[in-house]
N, C-alpha and C positions, 0 to 999 in steps of 0.2 A: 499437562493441561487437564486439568480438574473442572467439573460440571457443579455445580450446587446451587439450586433456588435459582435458577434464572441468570445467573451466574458462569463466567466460565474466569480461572484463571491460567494465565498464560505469562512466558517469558519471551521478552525479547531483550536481545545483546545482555542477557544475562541477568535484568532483573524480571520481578512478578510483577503484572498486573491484575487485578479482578477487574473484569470489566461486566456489561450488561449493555444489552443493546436489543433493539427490535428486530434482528436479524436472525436467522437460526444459527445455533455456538458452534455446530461445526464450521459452518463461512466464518465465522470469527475466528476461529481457531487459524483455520486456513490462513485469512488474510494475517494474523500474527507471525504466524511462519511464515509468510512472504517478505516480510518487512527486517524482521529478524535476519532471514539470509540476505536480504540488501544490504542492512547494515554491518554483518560480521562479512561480505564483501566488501563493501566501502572501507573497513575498519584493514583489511587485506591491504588493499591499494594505497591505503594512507595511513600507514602504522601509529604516526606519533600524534594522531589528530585524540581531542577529545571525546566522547560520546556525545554529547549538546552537539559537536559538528558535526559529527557523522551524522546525528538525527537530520540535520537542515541540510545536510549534504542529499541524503535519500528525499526527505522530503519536496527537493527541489527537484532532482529527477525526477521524482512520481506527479508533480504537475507539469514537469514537462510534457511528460507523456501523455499526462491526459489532456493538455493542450493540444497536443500534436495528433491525438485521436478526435478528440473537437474538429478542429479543423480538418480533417479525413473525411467525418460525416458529413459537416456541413457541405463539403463539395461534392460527397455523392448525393448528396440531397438533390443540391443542385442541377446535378449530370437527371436523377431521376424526373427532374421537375421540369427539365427542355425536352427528353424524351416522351414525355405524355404530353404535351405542347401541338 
């Protein structure tokens, strides 16, 4: 993972991307390697799948989850919003 101009490039499941974002490049980085070992798990548990599916395979996972943390907050919201009541 290489740094240049604002720039960082990274692989996941084996190819490059350059990407650029408003973020600082190491989170970026970060978040690459996350996604990356999702999918060469995913690619583990489902050998004969394509990469396009493994991509929507993790992709689905990871709005699962973040549904599922939605939903978390919103009801500690809640829990916090009867206790100050």
């Amino acid at each position: 993972m290489s740094k240049e101009d604002g720039k960082v490039t990274v692989e996941i499941f084996g190819e490059k991307h350059v990407l650029r974002g408003t973020e600082d490049l190491e989170y970026i980085q970060k978040l690459a390697y996350k996604v990356d070992k999702k999918m060469r798990l995913t690619a583990q548990r489902f050998p004969r799948l394509a990469a396009h599916r493994i991509a929507i395979l993790v992709a689905l996972n990871l709005e699962d989850d973040l549904e599922k943390l939605r939903e978390e907050q919103e009801t500690l919201m809640e829990m916090l919003g009867e206790q100050s009541e």
